[in-house]
N, C-alpha and C positions, 0 to 999 in steps of 0.2 A: 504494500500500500504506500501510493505517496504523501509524502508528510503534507499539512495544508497548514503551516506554519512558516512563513515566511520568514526570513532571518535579516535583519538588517547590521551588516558588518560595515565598519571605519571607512574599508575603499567605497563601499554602497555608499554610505551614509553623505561621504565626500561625492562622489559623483551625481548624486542627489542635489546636493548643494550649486553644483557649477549648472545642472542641469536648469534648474529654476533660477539662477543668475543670467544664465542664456537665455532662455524663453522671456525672463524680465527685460532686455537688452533689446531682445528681437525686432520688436516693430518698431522699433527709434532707429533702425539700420536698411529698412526695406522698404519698397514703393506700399501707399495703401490694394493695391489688389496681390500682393504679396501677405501684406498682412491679414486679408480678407481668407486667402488661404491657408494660411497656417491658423487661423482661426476655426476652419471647419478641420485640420485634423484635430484641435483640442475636442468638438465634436464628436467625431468620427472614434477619436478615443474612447470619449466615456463610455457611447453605445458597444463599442469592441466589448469594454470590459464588464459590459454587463452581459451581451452573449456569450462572454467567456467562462464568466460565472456558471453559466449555463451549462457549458456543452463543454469546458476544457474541465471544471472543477468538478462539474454534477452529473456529467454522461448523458445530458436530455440535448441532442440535436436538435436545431428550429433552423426552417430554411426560410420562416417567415417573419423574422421580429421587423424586418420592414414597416411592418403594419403596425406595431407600437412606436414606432419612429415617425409614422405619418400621425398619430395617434397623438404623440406628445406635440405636434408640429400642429396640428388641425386646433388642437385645445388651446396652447397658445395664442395662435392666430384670432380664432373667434374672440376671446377674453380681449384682446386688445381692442379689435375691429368693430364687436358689438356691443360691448359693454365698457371700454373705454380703461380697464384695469392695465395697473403700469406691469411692462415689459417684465421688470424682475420679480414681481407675484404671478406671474404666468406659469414662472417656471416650475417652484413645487407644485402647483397646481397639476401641471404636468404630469410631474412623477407618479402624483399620486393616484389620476385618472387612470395610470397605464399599469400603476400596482395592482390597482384593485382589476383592470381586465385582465391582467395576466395569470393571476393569481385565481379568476374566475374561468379562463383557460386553461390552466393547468390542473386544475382539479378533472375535470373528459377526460383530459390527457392521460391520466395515472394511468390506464385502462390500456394504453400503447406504449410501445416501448418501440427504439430502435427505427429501423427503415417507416414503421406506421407511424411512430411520432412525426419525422420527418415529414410525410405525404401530408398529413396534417395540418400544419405547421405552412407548410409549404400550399396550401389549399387558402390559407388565412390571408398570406402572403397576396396572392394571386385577385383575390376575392374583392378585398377591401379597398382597392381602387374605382372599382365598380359601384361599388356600394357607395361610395364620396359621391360620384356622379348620378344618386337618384334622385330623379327630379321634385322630389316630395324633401329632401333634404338640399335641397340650392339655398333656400334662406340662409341656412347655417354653412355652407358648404362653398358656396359661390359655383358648384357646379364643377363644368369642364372650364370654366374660368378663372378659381381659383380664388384666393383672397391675396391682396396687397396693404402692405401693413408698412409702418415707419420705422424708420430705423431711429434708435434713441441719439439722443444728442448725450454728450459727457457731461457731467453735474459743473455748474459754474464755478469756477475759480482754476480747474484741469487743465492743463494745456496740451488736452488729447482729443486730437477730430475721432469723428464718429465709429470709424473701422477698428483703430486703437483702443479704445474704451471698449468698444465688445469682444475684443479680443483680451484685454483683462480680468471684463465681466466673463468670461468661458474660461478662462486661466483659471478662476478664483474657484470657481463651479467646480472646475476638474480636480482640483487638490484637495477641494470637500470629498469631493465622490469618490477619487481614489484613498484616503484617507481614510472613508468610514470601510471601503472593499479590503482594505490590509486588515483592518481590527475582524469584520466579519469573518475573514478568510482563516485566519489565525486563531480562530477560537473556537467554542465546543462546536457552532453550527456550522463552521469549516469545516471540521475534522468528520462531523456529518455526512457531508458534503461530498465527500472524497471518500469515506468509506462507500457508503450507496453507490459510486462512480464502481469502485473496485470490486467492492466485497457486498452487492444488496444482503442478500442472504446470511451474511454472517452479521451486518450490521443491523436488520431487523431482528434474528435472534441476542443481539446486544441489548434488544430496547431501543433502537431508534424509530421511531416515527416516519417511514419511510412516505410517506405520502404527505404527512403534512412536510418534511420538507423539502420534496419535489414540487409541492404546490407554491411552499414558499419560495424557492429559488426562480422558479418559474416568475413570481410578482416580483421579487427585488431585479430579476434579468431588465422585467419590461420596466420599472420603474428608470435603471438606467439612460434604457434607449428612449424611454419618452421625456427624461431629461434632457437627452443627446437632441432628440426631435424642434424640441420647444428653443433651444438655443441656436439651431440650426435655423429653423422659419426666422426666429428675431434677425439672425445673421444677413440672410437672403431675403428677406422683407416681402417674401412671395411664398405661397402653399397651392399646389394645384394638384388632382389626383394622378397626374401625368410624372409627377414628381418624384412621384413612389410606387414605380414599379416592380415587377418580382426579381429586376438587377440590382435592384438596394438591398435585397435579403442577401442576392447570394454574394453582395460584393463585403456585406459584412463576413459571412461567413469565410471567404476568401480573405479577409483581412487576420481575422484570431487565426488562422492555421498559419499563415505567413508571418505573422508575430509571433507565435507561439497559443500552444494551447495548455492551459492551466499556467498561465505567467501573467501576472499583475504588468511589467514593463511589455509585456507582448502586445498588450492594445497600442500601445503609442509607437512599436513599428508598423503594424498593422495599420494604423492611421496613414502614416507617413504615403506607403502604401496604396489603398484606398484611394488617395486623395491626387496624390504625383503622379502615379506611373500609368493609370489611362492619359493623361493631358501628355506625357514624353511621349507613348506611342504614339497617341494623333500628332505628334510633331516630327515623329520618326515617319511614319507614313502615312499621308492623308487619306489613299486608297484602302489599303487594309491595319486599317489601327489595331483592331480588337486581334488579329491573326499577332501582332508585334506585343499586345497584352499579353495575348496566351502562350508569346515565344518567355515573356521573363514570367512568366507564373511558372514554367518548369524547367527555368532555370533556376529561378527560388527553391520552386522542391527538392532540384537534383543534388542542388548545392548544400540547404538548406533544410534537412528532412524535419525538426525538429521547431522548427519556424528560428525569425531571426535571434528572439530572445533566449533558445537553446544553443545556436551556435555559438553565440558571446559567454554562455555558461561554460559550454566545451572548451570553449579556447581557452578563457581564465583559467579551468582548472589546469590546461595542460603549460600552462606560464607556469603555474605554480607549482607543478609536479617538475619543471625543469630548475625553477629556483630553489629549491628543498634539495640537501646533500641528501636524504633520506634517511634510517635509523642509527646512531653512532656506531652503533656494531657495524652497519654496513659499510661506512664510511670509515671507519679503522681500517677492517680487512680491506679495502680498496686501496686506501693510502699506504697499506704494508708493502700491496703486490708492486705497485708501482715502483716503490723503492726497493726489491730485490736485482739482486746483479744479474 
């Protein structure tokens, strides 16, 4: 069983530190449609790690959290558009609209498992764009035409235009979420979590609760992605059901495997990911982009079986297995042989 205890050591802790000096730096160094994008991978992040939660820590595959992504994106939207409520009360709002669906989804779900969960999931996916578009929900929905919303201005006295300020405001959001995802992960309903992954059967005769906390992780997955959703619409100031097709499902799920699966830092390459390397292939070629997508999706794999946040694990250890003499007995006898005639 893998431990669901994360460990935060000195070089972590320090690489932690330069990372969020960087990310602090960032948009005082780049044009605003630079920072517009590095704004949707902090985004693109959160959602990663709450599918990650999901399917790398809890073994429930969903080819559809799309749908809670449109979900936290659509409640947003309306909350601003109809009701006139400010931008960052939207947000928990968000989370919490997609807690309670997910959570009301995952309870069916126990009933499947595996490739069924999946179809499922992926049916949801599929479904709920259709569903945006009924004409008995255009009031709330704007239809096939979507909703258009503003983008916030910085609080007076900042000396941050509009794109910087929401890329802070997503900064700030992401350090909560990944914050509260370390303590969950790391503790008794982690270790839950990851037994159920590995061991169901030995974990329900443990006494664990295997459903309710399939159910729950299922709601805290989507509460993620409908935070991810709700900051993304604020971002791009537009919500259409065209927006959230069944390629947002699987491009998340392309992103956790490419990051890593069961890895807290795996969402934030997986963003990177997500966000960059379709826009290089259409720059690479404007005839067949997606053929230049799926050239480095299996170069990622070939290279990369373990996604990127495993290969940086691999590599550190094997630094550290070359810096280490190894055990002083071994180290003696080796410094013997060398010095006989």
């Amino acid at each position: 069983m893998k431990p669901a205890r994360p460990a935060l050591t000195r070089p972590a802790l320090a690489g932690l530190a330069l990372l969020l000096v960087a990310a602090s730096v960032l948009p005082f160094c780049v044009g605003n449609y630079r920072v517009f994008q590095f704004t949707l991978v902090i985004v693109y992040a959160i959602a990663l790690l709450g599918l990650n939660m999901l399917t790398g820590y809890n073994g429930q595959i969903s080819l559809g959290h799309g749908a809670f992504y449109a979900i936290g994106a659509y409640t947003a939207a309306i909350l601003m558009d109809k009701f006139g409520v400010p931008y960052w009360a939207t947000i928990p709002v968000a989370g919490a609209v997609c807690a309670v669906a997910g959570f009301l989804f995952g309870l069916p779900a126990l009933r499947l498992e595996g490739l069924y969960l999946s179809l499922a999931t992926f049916a949801l996916g599929v479904a709920l764009p259709q569903i945006l578009k009924y004409k008995r929900l255009d009031h709330w929905t704007g239809g096939s035409e979507g909703i258009v919303i503003t983008k916030p201005d910085a609080p007076a006295g900042l000396p941050l235009n509009q794109d910087q300020w929401l890329y802070f405001v997503a900064l700030a959001v992401a350090l909560v979420m990944f914050a509260l995802a370390w303590n969950l992960l790391r503790g008794r309903i982690g270790r839950a979590m990851v037994a159920i992954r590995d061991q169901p059967i030995a974990a329900q005769a443990m006494g664990v609760d295997t459903a309710m906390v399939k159910a729950m992780t299922f709601g805290v997955s989507a509460l993620y992605t409908g935070v991810a959703g709700a900051l993304g619409a604020i971002a791009i100031q537009f919500v259409a059901p065209d927006s959230f097709t069944i390629f947002l499902s699987i491009s998340l799920v392309v992103g956790i495997v490419v990051g890593g699966l069961a890895s807290i830092s795996g969402a934030i390459w997986g963003a990177l990911f997500v966000q960059f390397v379709p826009n290089l292939a259409g720059d690479i070629s404007k005839a067949a982009p997606w053929a230049i997508y799926g050239l480095f999706l299996i170069v990622f794999m070939y290279t990369m079986p373990t996604g990127v946040a495993g290969f940086i694990r691999l590599a550190a250890a094997r630094l550290r297995r070359r810096r280490s003499p190894g055990p002083p007995a071994l180290v003696a006898r080796t410094a013997g042989e060398k010095h006989e005639p």
